[in-house]
DRENFI-55421 format. One record per residue (C-alpha): residue in one letter; z negated, y, x negated. Coordinates in steps of 0.2 Angstrom, whole numbers, plus 2048, in hexadecimal, padded with zeros to 3 digits. Layout:
REM residues N
AZYX/...
//
This chain:
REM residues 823
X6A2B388CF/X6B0B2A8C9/X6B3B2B8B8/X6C4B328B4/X6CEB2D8A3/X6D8B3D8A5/X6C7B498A3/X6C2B49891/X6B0B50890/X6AEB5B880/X6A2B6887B/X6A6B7C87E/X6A5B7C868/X6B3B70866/X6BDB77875/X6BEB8A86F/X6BEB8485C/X6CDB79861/X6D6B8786A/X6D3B96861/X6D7B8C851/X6E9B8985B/X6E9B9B85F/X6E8BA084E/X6F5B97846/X700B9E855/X6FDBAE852/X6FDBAD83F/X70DBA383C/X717BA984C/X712BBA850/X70ABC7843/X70FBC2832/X720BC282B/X72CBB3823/X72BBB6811/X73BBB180F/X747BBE81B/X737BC981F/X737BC782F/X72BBC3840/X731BB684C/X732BC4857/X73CBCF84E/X748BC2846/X74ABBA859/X752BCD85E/X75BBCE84E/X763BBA853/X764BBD866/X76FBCC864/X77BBC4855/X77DBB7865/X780BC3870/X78DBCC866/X784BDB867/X786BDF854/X78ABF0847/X79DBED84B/X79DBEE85E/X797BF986B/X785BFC86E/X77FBF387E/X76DBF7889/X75EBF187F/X757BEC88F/X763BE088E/X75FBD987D/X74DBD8881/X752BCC891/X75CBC0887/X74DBC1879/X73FBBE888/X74CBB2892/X751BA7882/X745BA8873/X737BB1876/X72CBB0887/X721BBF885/X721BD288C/X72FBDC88C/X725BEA885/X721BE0876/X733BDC872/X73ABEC877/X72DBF486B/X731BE685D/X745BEE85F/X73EC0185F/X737BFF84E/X744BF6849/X74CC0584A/X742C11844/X748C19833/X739C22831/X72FC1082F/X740C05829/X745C09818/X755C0081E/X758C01832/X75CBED838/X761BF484B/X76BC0584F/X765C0E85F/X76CC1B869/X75EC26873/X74CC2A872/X746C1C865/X734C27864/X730C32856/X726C36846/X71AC3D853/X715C2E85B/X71FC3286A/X723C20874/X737C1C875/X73FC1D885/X73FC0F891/X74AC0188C/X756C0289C/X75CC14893/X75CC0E881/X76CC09878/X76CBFB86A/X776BF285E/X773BE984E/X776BF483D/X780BEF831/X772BEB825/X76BBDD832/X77CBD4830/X778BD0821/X769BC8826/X773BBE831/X782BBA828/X786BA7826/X77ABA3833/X788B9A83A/X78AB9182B/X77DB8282D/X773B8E81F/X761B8C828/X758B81834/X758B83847/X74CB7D855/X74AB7D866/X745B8B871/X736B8B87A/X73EB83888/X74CB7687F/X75AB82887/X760B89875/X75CB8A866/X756B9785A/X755B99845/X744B9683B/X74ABA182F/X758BAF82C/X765BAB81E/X762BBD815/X76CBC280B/X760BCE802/X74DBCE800/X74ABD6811/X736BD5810/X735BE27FD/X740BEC807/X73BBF0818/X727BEB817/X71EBE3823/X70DBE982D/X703BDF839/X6F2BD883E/X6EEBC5841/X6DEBBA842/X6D6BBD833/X6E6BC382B/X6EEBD3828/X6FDBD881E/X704BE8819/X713BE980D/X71CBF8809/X731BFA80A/X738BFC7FB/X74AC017F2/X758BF57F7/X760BF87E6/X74FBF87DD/X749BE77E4/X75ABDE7E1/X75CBE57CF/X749BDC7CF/X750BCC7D7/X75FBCC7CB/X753BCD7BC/X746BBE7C5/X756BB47C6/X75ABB47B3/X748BB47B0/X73FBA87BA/X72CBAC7AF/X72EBBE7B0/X71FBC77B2/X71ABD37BE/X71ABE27AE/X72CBDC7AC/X732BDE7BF/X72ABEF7C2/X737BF47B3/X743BF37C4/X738BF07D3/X72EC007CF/X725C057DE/X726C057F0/X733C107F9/X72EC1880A/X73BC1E817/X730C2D819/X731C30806/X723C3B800/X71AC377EE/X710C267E6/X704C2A7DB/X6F9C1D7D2/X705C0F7C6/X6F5C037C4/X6F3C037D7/X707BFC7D8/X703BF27C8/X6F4BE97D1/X6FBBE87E2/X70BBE17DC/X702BD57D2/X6F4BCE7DE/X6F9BD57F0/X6EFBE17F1/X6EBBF07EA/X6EAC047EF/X6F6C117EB/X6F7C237F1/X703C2D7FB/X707C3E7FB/X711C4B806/X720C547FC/X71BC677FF/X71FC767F7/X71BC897F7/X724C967FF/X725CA77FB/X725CB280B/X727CC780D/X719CD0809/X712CC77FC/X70CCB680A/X70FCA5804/X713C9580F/X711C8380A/X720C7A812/X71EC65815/X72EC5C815/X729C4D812/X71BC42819/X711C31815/X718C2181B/X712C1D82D/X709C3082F/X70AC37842/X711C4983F/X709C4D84F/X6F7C4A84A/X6FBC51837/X6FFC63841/X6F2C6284B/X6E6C5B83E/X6ECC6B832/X6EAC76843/X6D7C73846/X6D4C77834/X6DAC88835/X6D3C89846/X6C1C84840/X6C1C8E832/X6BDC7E829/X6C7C8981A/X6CDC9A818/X6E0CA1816/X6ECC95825/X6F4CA282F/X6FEC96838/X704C84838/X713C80841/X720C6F842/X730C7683E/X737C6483E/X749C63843/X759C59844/X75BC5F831/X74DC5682D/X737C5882B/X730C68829/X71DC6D82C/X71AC80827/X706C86824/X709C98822/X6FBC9F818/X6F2CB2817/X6F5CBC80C/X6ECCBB7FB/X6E6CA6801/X6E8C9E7F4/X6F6C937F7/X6F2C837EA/X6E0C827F0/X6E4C80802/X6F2C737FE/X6E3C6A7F1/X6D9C6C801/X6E6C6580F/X6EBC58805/X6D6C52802/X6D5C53816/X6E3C5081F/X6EFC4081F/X6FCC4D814/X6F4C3F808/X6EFC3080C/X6EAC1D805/X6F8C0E804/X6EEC01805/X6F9BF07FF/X6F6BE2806/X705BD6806/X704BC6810/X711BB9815/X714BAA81C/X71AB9F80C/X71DB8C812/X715B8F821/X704B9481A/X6FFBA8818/X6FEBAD807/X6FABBC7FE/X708BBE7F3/X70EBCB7E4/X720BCF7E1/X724BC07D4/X71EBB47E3/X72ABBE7F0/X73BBC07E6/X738BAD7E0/X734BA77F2/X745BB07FA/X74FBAC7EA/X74AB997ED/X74FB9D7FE/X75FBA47F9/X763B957F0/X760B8B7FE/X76CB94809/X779B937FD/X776B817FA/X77AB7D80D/X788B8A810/X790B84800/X78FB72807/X794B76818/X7A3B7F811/X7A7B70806/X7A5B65814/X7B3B7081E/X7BDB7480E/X7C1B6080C/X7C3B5B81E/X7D0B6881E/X7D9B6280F/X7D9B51815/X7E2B56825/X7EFB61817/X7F3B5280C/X7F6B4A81D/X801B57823/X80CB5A813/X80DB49814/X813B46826/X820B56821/X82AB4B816/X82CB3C824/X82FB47831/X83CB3D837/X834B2E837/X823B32840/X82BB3B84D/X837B2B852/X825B22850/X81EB2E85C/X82AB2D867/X82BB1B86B/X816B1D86E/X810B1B87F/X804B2887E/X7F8B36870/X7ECB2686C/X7FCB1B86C/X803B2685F/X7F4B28854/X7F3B16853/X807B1584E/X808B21841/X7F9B1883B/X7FFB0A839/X80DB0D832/X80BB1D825/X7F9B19821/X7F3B29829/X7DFB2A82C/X7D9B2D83F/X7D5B40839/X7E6B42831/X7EFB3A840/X7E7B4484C/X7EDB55844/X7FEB4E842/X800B49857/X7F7B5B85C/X804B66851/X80DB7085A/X820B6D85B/X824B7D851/X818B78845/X824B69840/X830B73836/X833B70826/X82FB8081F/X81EB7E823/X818B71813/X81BB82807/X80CB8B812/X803B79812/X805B757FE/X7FDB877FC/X7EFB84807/X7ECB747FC/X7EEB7C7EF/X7DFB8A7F6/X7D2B7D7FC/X7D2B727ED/X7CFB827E3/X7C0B847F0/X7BBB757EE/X7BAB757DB/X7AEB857DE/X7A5B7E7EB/X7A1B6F7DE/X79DB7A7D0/X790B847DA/X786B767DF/X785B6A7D2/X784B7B7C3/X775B867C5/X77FB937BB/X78AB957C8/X77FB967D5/X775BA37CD/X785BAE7CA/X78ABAD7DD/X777BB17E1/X778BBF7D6/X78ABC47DB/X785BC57EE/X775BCF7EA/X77FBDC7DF/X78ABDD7EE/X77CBE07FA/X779BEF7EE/X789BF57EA/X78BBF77FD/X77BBFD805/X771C047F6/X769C157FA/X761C227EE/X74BC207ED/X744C2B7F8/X733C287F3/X72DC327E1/X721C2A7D5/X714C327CB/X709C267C0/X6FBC2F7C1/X6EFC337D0/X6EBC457D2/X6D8C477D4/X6D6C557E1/X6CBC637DD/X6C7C6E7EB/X6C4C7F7E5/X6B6C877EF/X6BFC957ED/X6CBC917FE/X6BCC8A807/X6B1C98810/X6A3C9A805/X695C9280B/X685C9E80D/X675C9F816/X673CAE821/X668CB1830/X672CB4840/X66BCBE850/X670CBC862/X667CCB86B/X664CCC87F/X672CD8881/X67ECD0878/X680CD6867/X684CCA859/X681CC9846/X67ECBF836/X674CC6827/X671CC2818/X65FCB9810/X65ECC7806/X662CD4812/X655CCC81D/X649CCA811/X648CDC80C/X643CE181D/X636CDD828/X63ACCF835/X635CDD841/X641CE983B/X64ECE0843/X65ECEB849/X660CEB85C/X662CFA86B/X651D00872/X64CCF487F/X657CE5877/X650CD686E/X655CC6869/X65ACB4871/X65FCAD862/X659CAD84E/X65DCA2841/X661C9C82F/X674C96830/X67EC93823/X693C9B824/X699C89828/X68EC85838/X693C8D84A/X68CC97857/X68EC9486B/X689CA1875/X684C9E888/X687CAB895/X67ECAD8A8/X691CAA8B0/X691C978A8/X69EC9D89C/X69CC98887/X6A0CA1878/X6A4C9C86B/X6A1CA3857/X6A4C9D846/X697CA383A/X6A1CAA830/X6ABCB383B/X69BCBB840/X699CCE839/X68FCCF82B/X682CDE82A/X674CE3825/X662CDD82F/X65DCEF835/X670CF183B/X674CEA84E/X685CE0849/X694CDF856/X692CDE86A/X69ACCE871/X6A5CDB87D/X6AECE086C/X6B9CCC86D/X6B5CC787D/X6B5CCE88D/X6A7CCA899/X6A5CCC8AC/X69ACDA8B2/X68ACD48B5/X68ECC48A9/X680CC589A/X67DCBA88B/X66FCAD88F/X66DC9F87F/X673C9C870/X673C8D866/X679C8B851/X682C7984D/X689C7383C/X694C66846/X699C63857/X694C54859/X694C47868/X682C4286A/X678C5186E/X679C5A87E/X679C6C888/X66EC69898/X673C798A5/X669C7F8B1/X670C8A8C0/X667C968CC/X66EC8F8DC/X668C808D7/X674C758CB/X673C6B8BC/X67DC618B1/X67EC5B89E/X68CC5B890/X691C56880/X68CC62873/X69FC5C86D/X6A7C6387E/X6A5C75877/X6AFC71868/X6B8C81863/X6C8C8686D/X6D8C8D869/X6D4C9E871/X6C5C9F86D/X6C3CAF864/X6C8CB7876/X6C3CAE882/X6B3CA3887/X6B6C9388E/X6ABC8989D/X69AC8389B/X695C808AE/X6A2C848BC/X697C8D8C8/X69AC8A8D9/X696C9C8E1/X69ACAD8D9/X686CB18DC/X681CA28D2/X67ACA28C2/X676C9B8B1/X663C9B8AF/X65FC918A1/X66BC83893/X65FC79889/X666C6B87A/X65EC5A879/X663C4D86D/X658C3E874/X65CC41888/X650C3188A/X63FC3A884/X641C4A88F/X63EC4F8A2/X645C5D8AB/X639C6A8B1/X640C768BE/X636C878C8/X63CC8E8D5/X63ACA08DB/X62EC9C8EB/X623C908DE/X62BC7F8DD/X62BC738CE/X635C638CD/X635C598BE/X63EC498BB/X646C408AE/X656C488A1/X65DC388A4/X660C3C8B8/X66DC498B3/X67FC418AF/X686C478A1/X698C518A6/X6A7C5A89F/X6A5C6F89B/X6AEC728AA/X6A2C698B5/X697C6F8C4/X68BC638C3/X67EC5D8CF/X671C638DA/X660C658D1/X653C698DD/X654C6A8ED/X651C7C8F2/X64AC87904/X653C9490C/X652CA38FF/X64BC9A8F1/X654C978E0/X651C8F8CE/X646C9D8C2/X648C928B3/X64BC7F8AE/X643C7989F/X646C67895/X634C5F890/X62EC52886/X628C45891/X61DC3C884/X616C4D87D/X603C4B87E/X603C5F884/X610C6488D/X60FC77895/X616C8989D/X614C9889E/X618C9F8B0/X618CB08B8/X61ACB78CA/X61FCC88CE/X60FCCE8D2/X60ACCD8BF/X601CBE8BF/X603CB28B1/X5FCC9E8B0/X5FEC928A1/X602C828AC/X600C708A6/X611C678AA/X608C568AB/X600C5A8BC/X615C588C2/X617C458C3/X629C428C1/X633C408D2/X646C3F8D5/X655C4B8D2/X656C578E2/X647C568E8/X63EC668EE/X62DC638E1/X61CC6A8E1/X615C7A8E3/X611C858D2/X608C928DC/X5FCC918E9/X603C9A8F9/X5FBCA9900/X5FDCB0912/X600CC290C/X609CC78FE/X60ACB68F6/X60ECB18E3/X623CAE8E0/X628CA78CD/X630CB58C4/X630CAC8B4/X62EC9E8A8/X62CC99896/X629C8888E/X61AC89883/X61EC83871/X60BC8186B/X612C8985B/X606C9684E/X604CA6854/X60ECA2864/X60FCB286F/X61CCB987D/X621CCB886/X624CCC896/X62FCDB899/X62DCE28AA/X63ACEC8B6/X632CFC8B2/X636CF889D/X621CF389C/X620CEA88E/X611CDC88E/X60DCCE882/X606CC0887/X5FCCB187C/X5FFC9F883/X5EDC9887A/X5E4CA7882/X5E7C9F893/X5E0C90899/X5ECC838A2/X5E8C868B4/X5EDC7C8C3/X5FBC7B8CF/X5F4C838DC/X5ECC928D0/X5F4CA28CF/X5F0CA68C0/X5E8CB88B6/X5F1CC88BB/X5FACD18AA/X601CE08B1/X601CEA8C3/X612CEA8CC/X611CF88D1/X60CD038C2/X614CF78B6/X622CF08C0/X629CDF8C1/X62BCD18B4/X63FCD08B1/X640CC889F/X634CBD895/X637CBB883/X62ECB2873/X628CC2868/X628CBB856/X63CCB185B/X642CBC84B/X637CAE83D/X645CA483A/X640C9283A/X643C8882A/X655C7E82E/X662C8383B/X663C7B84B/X66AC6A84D/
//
């Protein structure tokens, strides 16, 4: 290949160090961070700029924003629409402007995070605070460049006729910077620039005299002076900020705490919702009701409470774990000479009032400059007045304009500037009685002059004219603080009182669905045995819970309950508790199948179901997170595809990787594969096909086992009575769907079917009852069985016919709790 002079070979280091370096400084100086001397992102200040051009400003008509943010796009800046358009929205926003800079008519969004309308059926115009940013722009006050495509040109910098950055804040995210400055008071941070002025070396002590603390839109309470004290000083720094509530007295002796005002950039939305699970998940005791009463009168979230709550402690509590208080974090970053700084007030105030000065220079000068060019061309014309006569016999005699310039030139000693005014009057202009008005105007601009003079070569008088602008910035726009201070920050106790007192009990899950939490000492006092249940009931599930953690309760029908433990009754061991029929209402032949205790929902773990006809599926531990009706109603665990099908087994795994699926069939088929095969879907799921299944056949039971587990066994039982301890590692694992290996060896007459299963746990004193159709009871000792084969049948236990056949197995000492609830 030639060499080419136009290919430049460079390393993929220097190419990407090169370009992201670019990159960065793009996105640092011209996108994310604001000027510090008007406060504003190019984006922002090219919208502000585009529509002063356009005329679209407070004193006309509003126009269609989609129109702004073409002419923005078109003109200055070549980005999306959606980028600008949202730019203008927040422009307008008075809940995140202390001082809006663009009036809106239509959906603008909301404190709720809802998104504005589209721009084609938004109305905008510029407020009557963002002319001041712009006035004298017209005035040679600030620098212009080129556009990005050399058709126009746009400012560097709004003129600013106040300290717009301490006023309406700033928040954005660059590379490798990040700046968040809070609005302030208008009156408060001019009464801090007029101080600065006259004291140049004040310190930051002295300004926070005036400049006391930030001023959110939202208002709400500051708490924490050091915080401010550091922040303003440094940049950084952290302050608190707190909702404005208050108690209510209701009928009846209730109380309500009412929120009427919010932290600074807080969705409402989540706030209710937020407060809403709390009382949902019991998380505390004595919310009857939260509700957004929020109208065009202003904010208004109610939390109606029970009677007795105690009110304070559930506001201490809200306020701990909801964003009804929240951390401000400062962190104030500018671009100051072109370079981000972190800046403290002292640095802002001096950097716009230097900046103020500058723009006062160059509109002082420009308006000298216009001041004595137009009294050159007055002199000229009181002059020409007196020899009226005489210039218009010289004009006359001219052959044409240029002729006559050069005539009355010549011959009165007029300058080019002067002549040219004296041959464009008008005729009625040459009246006499026109050098009064002239003489008067004289009289004016010399006056103007003289000022302009003084103000540029005296600092005095260029410090009172600052000042006098900035007090008239004040005296027009200033607005009362909406944000209150408190020095101190309130340490938040939470009384335990309002929280549900946290306890240990033992809660009971029985076959036929009767539900109950007792005490230690109530089970403690009696025998384990003792245990309170109907004749020919017994329990699925035992164990030590504590009132915080929750209950899930699987049904055959694939259906969930769900039960906070505290919600549970409370009786005594030897009592029976509540059935499940006296919240919820079950099917007919729907019965309660598992039952699992949790302290948190959370999103690793997961529920493995097993159907009869043949489906399984996994979910999220998480996807059964309490429901709004779920005191009432159940909710999904498996959508079962036929009104015949059933839930035979749900099992929980937190590592899904170290565990196979083990399934049995009723004709004597056992599948196993690997957990993993299973996807892992939503609680409203069908799932998929686990085995594959004969004519006639269906799942008994699926169990999850440990596939590194040096013994690894089951306990299986046919009708006919006969039970076998079977070694799962004679199954090598196959696929999903597949129809497996046979459990029992087949017989010509009368041969073996799986009635049961039950995972052997290898624990002390293991031992199971196999309950049989004719209410036989028959225990059963795993470590008195060998492990047989797959095509053994196993040791006869009871005679169908006398006994009956096996319905139900169950594990006879389940009622020793185990030492920590389940995970």
């Amino acid at each position: 290949m030639e060499n080419r002079n136009d290919i430049q070979e460079l390393t993929l280091e220097e190419v990407m160090g090169d370009r992201f370096g670019r990159y960065s400084k793009y996105i640092i100086q011209e996108r994310a961070l604001p000027d510090i001397r008007d406060g504003l992102k190019p984006v922002q200040r090219r919208i502000l700029f585009s529509m002063n051009v356009e005329g679209n400003t407070s004193e006309k008509g509003f126009r269609k924003s989609a129109k702004t943010v073409g002419n923005v796009i078109g003109n200055y800046h070549p980005h999306g629409d959606s980028s600008v358009y949202e730019a203008m929205v927040r422009l307008s926003q008075d809940w995140k402007q202390r001082q809006v800079l663009i009036e809106m008519h239509g959906n603008n969004g909301s404190m709720d995070g809802d998104p504005p309308a589209a721009m084609r059926y938004t109305e905008a115009r510029l407020s009557s605070f963002s002319d001041e940013l712009l006035r004298d722009i017209d005035k040679e006050t600030v620098d212009f460049i080129l556009n990005f495509d050399d058709t126009a040109e746009e400012p560097t910098v709004l003129p600013a006729r106040y300290p717009n950055l301490l006023v309406n804040g700033a928040t954005g995210i660059s590379a490798g910077y990040a700046t968040d400055i809070p609005p302030h008071n208008l009156s408060e941070v001019i009464d801090a620039a007029v101080y600065y002025i006259d004291h140049p070396t004040a310190t930051t002590k002295e300004l926070m005299q005036y400049l006391k603390a930030p001023d959110f839109p939202t208002g709400g309470i500051i708490q924490g002076i050091d915080g401010i004290r550091k922040a303003y000083e440094t940049g950084r720094g952290k302050i608190i900020v707190r909702s404005k509530t208050e108690i209510e007295e209701l009928r009846g002796g209730k109380q309500q705490i009412a929120v009427s005002e919010i932290p600074y950039e807080v969705n409402k939305a989540n706030l209710v919702r937020k407060i809403d699970e709390i009382r949902l998940n019991k998380k505390i005791d004595g919310i009857s009701e939260v509700r957004d009463e929020t109208d065009r009168e202003g904010l208004r979230i109610v939390i109606e409470l029970k009677k007795e709550a105690n009110a304070e402690g559930i506001l201490t509590y809200l306020l701990k774990n909801t964003e009804l208080q929240v951390n401000y974090n400062f962190n104030m970053v500018a671009i100051d000479n072109k370079r981000p700084m972190q800046v403290g007030i002292a640095r802002m105030l001096e950097a716009y009032l230097e900046h103020k000065e500058e723009i006062v220079t160059r509109r002082t000068r420009h308006l000298l400059r216009k001041a004595e060019h137009r009294q050159h061309i007055v002199v000229g014309l009181i002059k020409a007045v007196s020899i009226m006569d005489q210039l218009i016999a010289t004009i006359r005699k001219s052959k044409d304009k240029k002729n006559a310039k050069e005539n009355i030139m010549n011959a009165f000693g007029f300058t080019e500037i002067q002549a040219e005014s004296i041959v464009s009057l008008q005729l009625y202009r040459l009246s006499n009685t026109d050098v009064t008005a002239l003489e008067k105007e004289a009289d004016e601009l010399k006056k103007a002059i003289e000022s302009y003079q003084k103000i540029l070569s005296t600092p005095k008088e260029m410090k009172r004219v600052i000042k006098a602008e900035l007090k008239e910035i004040k005296k027009k726009y200033a607005t009362p603080r909406l944000t209150q201070l408190e020095e101190k920050i309130e340490e938040l106790k939470i009384n335990k009182e309002v929280l549900i007192s946290e306890e240990e009990v033992v809660v009971v899950v029985t076959n036929e669905g009767y539900i109950k939490r007792s005490s230690l000492r109530s089970y403690t006092a009696s025998p384990a045995e003792q245990i309170g249940m109907k004749e020919g009931d017994y329990p699925i599930f035992v164990d030590k819970l504590t009132t915080l953690d929750h209950l899930l309760i699987f049904t055959t029908r694939g259906n969930v309950i769900y039960r906070p433990i505290h919600e549970l009754v409370d009786v005594k061991w030897k009592d029976m508790g509540d059935h499940i029929s006296q919240y919820i209402s079950l099917e007919p032949e729907e019965r309660v199948l598992k039952a699992f205790g949790f302290k948190e929902f959370s999103a690793g773990p997961t529920f493995t179901l097993v159907s009869k006809e043949g489906f399984i599926k996994q979910t999220e531990v998480e996807a059964f997170k309490p429901w709004r009706s779920y005191k009432s109603k159940t909710t999904s665990a498996m959508k079962l595809k036929t009104p015949t099908d059933r839930l035979v087994n749900v099992e929980m795994s937190e590592n899904t990787l170290m565990q196979d699926v083990f399934l049995v069939t009723h004709r004597g088929f056992g599948l196993r594969y690997a957990l993993s095969e299973v996807p892992v879907v939503g609680a409203k799921a069908s799932g998929v096909r686990s085995i594959n299944l004969k004519e006639e056949d269906y799942v008994v039971n699926g169990l999850l086992i440990d596939n590194e587990a040096p013994k690894v066994e089951a306990l299986v039982v046919s009708q006919r009575g006969a039970v076998k301890k079977m070694d799962l590692r004679e199954f090598a694992p196959l696929a999903r769907a597949q129809r497996g290996l046979i459990v029992f060896r087949e017989l010509k007459k009368n041969p073996h079917r799986v009635s049961l299963v039950a995972k052997v746990t290898h624990e002390e004193n293991e031992s199971y009852s196999i309950i049989t159709t004719k209410d036989k009871v028959i225990d059963v000792i795993p470590k008195n069985y060998a492990s047989s084969d797959r095509y053994s049948n196993g040791s006869f236990v009871l005679d169908q016919t006398a006994d009956g056949e096996p319905k139900a197995i169950k594990e006879s000492n389940i009622v020793h709790i185990k030492e920590e609830p389940t995970l």
